[in-house]
C-alpha positions as CSV (number, residue, x, y, z in Angstrom):
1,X,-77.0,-35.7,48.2
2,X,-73.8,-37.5,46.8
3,X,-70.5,-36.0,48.9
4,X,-68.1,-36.2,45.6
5,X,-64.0,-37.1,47.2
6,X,-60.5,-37.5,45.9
7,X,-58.6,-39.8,48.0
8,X,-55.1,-40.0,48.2
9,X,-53.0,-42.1,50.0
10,X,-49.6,-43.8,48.9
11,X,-50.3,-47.6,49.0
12,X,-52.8,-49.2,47.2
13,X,-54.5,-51.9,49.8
14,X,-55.2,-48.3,51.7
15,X,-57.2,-46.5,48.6
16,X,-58.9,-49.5,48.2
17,X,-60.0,-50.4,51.3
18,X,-60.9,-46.4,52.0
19,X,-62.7,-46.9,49.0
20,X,-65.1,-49.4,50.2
21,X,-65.5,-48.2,53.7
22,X,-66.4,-44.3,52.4
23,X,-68.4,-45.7,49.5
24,X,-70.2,-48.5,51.9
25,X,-72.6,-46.4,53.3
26,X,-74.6,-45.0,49.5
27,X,-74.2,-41.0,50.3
28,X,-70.1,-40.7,49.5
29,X,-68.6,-41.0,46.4
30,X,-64.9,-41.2,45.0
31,X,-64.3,-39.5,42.3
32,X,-60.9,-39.8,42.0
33,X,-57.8,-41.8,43.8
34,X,-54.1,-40.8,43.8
35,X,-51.0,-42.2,44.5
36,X,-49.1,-39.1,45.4
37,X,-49.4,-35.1,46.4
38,X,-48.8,-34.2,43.0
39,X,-51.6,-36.2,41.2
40,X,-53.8,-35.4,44.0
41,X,-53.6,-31.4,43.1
42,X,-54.2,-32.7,39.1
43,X,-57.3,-34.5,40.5
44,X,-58.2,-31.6,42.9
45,X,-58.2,-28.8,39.9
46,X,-59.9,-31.1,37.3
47,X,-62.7,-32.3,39.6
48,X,-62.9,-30.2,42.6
49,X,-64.3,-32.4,44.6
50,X,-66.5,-31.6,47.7
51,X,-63.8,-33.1,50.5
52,X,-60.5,-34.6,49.5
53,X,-59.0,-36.9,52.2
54,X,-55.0,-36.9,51.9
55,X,-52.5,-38.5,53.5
56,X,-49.9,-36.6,55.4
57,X,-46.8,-39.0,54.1
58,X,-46.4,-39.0,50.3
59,X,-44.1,-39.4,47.6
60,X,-43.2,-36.7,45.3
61,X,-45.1,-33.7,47.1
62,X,-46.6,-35.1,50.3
63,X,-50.2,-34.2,52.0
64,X,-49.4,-30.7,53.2
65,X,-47.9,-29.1,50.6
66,X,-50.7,-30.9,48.5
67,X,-53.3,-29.5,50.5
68,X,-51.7,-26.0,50.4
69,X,-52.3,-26.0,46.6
70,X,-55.8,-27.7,46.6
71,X,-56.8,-24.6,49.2
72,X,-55.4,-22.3,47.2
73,X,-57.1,-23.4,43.6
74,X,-60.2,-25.3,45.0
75,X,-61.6,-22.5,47.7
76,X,-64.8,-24.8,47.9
77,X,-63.5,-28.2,48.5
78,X,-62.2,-29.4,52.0
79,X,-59.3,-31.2,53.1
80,X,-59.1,-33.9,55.7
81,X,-55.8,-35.0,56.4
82,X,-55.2,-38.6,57.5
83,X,-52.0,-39.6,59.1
84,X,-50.2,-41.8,62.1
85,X,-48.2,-38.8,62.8
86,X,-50.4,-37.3,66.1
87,X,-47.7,-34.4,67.0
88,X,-48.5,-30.8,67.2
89,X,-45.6,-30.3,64.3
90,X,-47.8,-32.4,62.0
91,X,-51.2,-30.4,62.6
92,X,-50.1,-26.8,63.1
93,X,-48.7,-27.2,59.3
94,X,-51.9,-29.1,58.6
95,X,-53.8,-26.7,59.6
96,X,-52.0,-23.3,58.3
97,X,-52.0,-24.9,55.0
98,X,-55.7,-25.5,54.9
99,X,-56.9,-28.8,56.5
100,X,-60.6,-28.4,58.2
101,X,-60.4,-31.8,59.2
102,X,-57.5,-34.3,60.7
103,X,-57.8,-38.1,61.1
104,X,-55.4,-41.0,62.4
105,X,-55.3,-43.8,60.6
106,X,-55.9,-45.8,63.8
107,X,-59.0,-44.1,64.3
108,X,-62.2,-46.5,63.4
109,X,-63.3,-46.2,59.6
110,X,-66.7,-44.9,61.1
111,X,-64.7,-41.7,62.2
112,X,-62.9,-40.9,58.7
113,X,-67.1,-41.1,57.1
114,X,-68.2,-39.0,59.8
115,X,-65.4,-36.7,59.2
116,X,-66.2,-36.4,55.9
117,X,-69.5,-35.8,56.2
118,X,-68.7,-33.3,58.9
119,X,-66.5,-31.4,56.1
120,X,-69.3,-31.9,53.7
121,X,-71.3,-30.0,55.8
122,X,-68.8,-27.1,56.9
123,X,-67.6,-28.1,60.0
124,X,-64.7,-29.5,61.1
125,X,-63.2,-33.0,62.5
126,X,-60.4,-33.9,64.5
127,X,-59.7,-37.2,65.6
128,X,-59.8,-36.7,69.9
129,X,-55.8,-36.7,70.4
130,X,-55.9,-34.0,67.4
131,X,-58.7,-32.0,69.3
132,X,-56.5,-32.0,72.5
133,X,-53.6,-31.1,69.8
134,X,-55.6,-27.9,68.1
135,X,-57.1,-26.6,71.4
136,X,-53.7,-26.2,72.7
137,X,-52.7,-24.1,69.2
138,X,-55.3,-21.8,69.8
């Protein structure tokens, strides 16, 4: 089983080194990178990949609003959000837009696989803090 995933993140040294460290362990595989919200929707609805992992802060349509239209026109793939912002703004609108998953980018890169994986498989992820966050929304 190959996990197919868009990744999109603003800065380049970040795609690339998520790159590596989802591709390192031989079962994930990027399919496509973008640079911003609105060429991660033109990825999302030419590929639709199995997870995308999207960055909350973005140029030109950021994470949220990105994820809102990859939920709407890719049902099947799942959308973990990866951000520094750790406030209960930040995952309520993550979440009503169609996130399954949320990750902070100070988490270990061993969290952001499993999360994937987790996604993959149907389930959801939330970095701890975030689980403390979403328990409280409920």
């Amino acid at each position: 089983m190959m996990i197919k995933v868009l990744l999109a993140d603003d800065h380049r040294m970040v795609r690339d080194g998520l790159r590596y460290l989802l591709e390192a362990p031989g079962d994930i595989q990027i399919a496509a990178t973008a640079s911003n919200g609105q060429e991660a929707v033109e990825h999302a609805i030419a590929n639709c990949p199995d997870v995308a992992v999207i960055d909350v802060s973005m140029p030109i349509m950021d994470g949220i609003e990105a994820t809102r239209y990859i939920s709407k026109h890719c049902p099947h793939t799942q959308v973990v959000m990866l951000s520094m912002h750790d406030t209960p703004e930040y995952v309520h609108r993550a979440l009503k837009a169609g996130a399954a998953g949320y990750v902070l980018k100070d988490a270990a890169g061993s969290e952001l696989v499993e999360a994937v994986r987790r996604l993959y498989h149907g389930d959801h992820y939330y970095s701890p803090r975030i689980a403390e966050i979403v328990k409280n929304l409920r």
